[in-house]
C-alpha positions as CSV (number, residue, x, y, z in Angstrom):
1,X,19.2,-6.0,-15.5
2,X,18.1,-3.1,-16.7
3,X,20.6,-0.8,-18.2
4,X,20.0,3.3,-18.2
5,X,22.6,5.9,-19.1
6,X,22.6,9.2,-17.5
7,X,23.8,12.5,-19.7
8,X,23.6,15.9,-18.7
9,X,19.7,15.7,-18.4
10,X,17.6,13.4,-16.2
11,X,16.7,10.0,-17.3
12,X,12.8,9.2,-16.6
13,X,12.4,5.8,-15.1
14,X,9.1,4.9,-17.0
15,X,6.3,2.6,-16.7
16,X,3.0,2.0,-15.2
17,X,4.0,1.8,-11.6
18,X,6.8,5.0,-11.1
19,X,3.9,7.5,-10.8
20,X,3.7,6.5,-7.2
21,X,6.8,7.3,-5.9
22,X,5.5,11.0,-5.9
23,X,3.9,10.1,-3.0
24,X,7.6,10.3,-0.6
25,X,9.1,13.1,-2.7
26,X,6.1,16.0,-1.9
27,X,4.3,16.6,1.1
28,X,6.4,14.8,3.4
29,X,5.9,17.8,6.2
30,X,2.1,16.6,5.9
31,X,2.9,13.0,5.4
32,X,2.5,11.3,8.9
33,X,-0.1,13.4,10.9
34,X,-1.4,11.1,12.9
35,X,-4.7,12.1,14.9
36,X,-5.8,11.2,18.0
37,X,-8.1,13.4,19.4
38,X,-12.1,13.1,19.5
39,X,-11.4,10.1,16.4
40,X,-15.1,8.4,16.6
41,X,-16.8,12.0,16.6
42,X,-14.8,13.5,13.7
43,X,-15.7,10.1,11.8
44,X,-18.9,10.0,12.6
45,X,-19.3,13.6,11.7
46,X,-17.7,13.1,7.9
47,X,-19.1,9.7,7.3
48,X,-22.6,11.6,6.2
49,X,-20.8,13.8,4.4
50,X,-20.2,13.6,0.2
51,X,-16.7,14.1,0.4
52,X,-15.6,16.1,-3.1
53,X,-12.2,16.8,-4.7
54,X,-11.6,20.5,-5.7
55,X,-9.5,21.0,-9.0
56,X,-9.0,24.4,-9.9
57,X,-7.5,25.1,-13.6
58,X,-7.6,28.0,-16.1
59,X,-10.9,26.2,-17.4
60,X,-12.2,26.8,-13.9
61,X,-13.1,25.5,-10.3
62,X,-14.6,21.7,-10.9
63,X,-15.6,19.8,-8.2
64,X,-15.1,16.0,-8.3
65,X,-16.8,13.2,-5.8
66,X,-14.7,11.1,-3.8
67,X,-15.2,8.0,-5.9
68,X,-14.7,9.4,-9.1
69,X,-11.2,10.7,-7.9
70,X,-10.4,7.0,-6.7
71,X,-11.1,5.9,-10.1
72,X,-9.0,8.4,-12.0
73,X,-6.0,7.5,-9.1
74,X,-6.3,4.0,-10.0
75,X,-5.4,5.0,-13.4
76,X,-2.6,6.2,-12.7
77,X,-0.9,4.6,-10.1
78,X,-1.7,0.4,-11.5
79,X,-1.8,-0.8,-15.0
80,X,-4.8,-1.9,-16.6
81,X,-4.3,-5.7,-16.3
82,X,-3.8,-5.3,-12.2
83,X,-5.2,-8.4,-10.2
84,X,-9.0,-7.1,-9.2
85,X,-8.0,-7.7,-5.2
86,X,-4.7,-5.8,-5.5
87,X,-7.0,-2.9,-7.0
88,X,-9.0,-3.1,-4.2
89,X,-6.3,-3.0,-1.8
90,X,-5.0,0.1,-3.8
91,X,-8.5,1.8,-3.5
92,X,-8.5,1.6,0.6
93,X,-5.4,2.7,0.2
94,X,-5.9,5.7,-1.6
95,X,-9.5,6.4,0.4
96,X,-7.4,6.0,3.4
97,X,-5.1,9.0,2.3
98,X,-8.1,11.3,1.6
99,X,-10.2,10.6,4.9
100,X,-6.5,11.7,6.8
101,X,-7.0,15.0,5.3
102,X,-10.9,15.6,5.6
103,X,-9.9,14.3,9.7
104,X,-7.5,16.8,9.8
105,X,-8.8,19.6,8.6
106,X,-12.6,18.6,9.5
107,X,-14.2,19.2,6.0
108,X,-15.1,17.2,3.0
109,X,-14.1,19.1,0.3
110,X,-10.0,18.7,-0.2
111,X,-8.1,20.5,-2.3
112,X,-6.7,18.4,-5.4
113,X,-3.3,19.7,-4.8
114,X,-3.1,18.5,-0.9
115,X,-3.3,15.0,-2.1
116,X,-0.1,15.1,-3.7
117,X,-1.9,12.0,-6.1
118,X,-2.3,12.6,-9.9
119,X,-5.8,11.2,-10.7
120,X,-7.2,11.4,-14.5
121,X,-10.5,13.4,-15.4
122,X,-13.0,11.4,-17.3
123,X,-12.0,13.0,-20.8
124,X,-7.9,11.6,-19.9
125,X,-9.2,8.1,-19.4
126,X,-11.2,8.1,-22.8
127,X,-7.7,9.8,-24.4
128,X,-5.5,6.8,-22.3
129,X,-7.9,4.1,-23.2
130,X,-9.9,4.5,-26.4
131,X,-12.1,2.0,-27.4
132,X,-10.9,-0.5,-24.3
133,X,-12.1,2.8,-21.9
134,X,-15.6,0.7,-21.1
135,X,-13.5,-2.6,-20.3
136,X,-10.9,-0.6,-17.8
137,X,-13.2,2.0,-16.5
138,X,-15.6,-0.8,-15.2
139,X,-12.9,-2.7,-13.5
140,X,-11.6,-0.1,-11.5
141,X,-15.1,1.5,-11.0
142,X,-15.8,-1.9,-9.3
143,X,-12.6,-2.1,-7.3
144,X,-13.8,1.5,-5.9
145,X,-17.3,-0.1,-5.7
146,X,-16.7,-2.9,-3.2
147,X,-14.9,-1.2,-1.3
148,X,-16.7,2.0,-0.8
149,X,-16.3,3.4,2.5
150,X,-13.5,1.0,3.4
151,X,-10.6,2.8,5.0
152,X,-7.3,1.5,6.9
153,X,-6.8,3.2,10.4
154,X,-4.0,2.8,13.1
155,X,-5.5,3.1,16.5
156,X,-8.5,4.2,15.3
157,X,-7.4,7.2,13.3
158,X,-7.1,7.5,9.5
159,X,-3.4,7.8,8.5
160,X,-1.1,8.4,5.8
161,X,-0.7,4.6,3.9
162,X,1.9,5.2,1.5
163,X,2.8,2.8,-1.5
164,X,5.3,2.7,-4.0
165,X,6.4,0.3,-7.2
166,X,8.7,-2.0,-6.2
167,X,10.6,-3.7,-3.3
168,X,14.7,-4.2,-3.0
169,X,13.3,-7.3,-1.6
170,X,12.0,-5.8,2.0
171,X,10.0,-2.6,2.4
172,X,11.1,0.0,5.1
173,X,11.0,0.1,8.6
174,X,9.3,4.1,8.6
175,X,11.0,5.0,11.9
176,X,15.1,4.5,10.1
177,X,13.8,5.6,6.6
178,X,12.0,9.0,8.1
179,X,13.7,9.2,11.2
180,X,10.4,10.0,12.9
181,X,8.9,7.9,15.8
182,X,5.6,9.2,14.3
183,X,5.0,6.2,11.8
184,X,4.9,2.7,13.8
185,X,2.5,1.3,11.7
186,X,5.1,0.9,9.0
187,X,7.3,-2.1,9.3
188,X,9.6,-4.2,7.1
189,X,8.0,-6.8,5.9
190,X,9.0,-9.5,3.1
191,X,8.7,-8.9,-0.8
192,X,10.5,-12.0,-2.3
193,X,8.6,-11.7,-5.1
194,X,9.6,-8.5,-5.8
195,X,13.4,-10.0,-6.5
196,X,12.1,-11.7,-9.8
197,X,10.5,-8.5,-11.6
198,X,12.4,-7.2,-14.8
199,X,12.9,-4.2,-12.7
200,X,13.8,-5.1,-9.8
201,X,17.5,-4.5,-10.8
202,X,18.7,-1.5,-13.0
203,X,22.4,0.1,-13.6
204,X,22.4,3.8,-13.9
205,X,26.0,4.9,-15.7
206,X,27.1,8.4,-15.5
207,X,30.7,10.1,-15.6
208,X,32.3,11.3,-12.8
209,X,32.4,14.7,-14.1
210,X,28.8,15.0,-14.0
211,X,28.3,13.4,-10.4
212,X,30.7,16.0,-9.0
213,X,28.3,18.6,-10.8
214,X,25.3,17.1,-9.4
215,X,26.6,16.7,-6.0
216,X,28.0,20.5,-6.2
217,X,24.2,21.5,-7.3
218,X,22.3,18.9,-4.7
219,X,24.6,20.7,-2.1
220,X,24.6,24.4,-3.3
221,X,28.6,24.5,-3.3
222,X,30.1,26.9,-5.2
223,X,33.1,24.4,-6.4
224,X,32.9,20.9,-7.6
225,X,32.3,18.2,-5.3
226,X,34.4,15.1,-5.7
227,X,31.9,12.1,-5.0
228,X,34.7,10.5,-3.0
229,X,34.2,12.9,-0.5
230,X,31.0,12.4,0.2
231,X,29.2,9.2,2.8
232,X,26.0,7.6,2.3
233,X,23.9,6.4,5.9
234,X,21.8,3.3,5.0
235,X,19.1,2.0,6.9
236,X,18.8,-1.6,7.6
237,X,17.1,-2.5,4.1
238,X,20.0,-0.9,2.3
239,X,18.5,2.4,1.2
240,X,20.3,5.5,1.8
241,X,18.8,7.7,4.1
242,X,21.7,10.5,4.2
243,X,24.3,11.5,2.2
244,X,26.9,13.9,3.9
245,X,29.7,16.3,2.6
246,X,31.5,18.8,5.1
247,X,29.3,18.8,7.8
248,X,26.4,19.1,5.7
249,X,23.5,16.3,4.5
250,X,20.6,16.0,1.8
251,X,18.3,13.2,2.0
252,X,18.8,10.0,-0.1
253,X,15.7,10.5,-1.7
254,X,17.2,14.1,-2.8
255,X,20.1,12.7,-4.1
256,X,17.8,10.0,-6.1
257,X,15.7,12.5,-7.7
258,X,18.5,14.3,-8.7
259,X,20.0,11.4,-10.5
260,X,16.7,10.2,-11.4
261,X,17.7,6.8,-10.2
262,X,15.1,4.0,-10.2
263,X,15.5,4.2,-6.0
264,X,17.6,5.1,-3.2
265,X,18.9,1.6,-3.1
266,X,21.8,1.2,-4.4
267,X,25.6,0.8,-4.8
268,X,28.5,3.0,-6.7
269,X,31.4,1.6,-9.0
270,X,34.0,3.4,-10.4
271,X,35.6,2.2,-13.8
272,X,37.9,4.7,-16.2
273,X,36.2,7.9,-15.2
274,X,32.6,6.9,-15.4
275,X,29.9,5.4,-12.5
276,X,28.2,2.4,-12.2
277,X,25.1,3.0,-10.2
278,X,23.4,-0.9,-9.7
279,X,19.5,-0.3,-7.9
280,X,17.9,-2.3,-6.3
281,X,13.7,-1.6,-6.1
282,X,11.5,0.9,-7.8
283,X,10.1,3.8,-5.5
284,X,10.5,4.8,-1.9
285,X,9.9,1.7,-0.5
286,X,7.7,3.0,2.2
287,X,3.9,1.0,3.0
288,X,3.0,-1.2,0.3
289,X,4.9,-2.8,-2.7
290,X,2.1,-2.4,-6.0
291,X,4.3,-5.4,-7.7
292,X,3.8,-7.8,-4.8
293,X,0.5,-6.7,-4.2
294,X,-0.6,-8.0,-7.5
295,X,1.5,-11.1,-7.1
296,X,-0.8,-12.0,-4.2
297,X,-3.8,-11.1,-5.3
298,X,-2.9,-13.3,-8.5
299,X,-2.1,-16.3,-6.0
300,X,-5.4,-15.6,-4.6
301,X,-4.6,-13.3,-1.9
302,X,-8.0,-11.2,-0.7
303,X,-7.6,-7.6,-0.7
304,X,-8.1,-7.2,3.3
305,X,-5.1,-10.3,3.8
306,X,-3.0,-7.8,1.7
307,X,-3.7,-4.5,3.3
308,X,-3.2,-6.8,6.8
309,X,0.4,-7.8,5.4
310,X,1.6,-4.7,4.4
311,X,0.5,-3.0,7.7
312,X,-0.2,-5.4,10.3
313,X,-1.1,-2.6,13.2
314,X,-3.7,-1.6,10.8
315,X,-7.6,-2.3,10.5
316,X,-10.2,-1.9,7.9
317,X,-13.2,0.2,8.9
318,X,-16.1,0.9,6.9
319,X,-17.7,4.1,7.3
């Protein structure tokens, strides 16, 4: 078990794989737009299209194609030594997310910011990979590659996949976790393999001082909170989902962030004046698990069985 001690400033979780929890914390009121009007037209209207990301910055307006961005997404959200079909399976993934927003809004060119996905500019991957760059940047150039124009859909419309780190074992049903009927694609399904990973389990220890502060921040009191006084809701995979104090609630996810906990799944012990915080999972726990993802792909698992898995009322298109 992992063991993490939380002062008066946040405590970064770390690694390879925690850049993707971004994905439940911003843009959630754009997260699960699901379209369902003239799909096959607006499809094959974009499919002819070069689809390009826009990234503005002091240095100027830079416009990036679609499978360059994959690549630079890759590199952040896997580690270098990811199983080629779990890379694969990321790729769709991440195509899948930007086709949602060039259906939606019926252009190719997307704004880097709507993605809510970091991706590294050419430049960043020769700075994160120095003289292993040509190794890395082939690999995940060929992951893009073979699965250009591959996209998951859900009824025939592109929707938002999500994907996070790691499992507490089982990811989310969407409907408890986002309390939206919005999302039926995304069921629980079954991450033993998840239960073995070094991180799978972390304790998070913090006085009780500062968790009434916290809570008295997350909840814009104007007097300490006693953590006592507050519940937690859970959904059926143990993540908390609510937390309530006099008739008010934040999300779990909130109260997460704010403790920069590993995820929303997890329990509280009390012990002379300080808190015990045991997780379970890395991430949101929403779509697909990247740890098992590679675990199947390294037991021979082909990219499409994985993205079938993860969201059975899904298919793969190519367009």
């Amino acid at each position: 078990m992992k063991r993490l001690r939380i002062g008066g400033n946040k405590t970064a979780i770390g690694r390879y794989f925690l850049s993707a929890a971004v994905l439940f914390c911003v843009g959630l009121t754009v997260f699960f737009t699901c379209l369902r009007e003239n799909e096959e037209g607006a499809f094959q209207e974009l499919s002819d299209s070069r689809c390009t990301i826009v990234r503005e910055s002091l240095a100027g307006r830079e416009e990036v194609p679609l499978e360059e961005y994959l690549i630079g997404a890759l590199a952040v959200s896997v580690p270098e030594d990811y199983a080629p079909e779990a890379c694969k399976a990321q790729a769709i993934l991440l195509r899948s997310n930007v086709w949602r927003l060039m259906q939606e809004s019926g252009s190719s060119r997307i704004r880097y910011e709507e993605l809510h996905q970091d991706s590294l500019m050419m430049g960043e991957l020769y700075e994160k990979w120095g003289e292993d760059f040509t190794e890395h940047y082939e690999k995940f150039k060929k992951a893009v590659s073979e699965t250009k124009g591959q996209i998951a859909v859900y009824e025939g419309a592109a929707v938002a996949l999500p994907f996070f780190p790691l499992s507490a074992g089982v990811t989310r049903n969407g409907a408890d976790a986002l309390q939206t009927g919005n999302c039926p694609y995304l069921r629980p399904v079954s991450c033993e393999e998840d239960r073995y990973a070094a991180e799978y389990e972390q304790e998070a220890i913090i006085r009780e001082k500062e968790m009434n502060r916290a809570l008295q921040e997350l909840f814009g009191s104007e007097s300490e909170i006693y953590w006592k006084d507050v519940t937690f809701v859970r959904d059926d995979g143990g993540y908390v989902t609510e937390v309530n104090w006099n008739g008010q609630r934040v999300s779990g996810e909130a109260f997460r962030e704010m403790l920069s906990l590993a995820s929303a799944c997890f329990t509280i012990t009390e012990q002379e004046g300080r808190l015990y915080i045991v997780t379970k999972g890395v991430g949101h726990g929403l779509g697909m698990s990247l740890y098992c993802a590679g675990k199947m792909a390294e037991n021979g698992t082909d990219y499409r069985e994985i993205i079938r898995y993860f969201f059975p009322d899904c298919e793969i298109i190519k367009n």
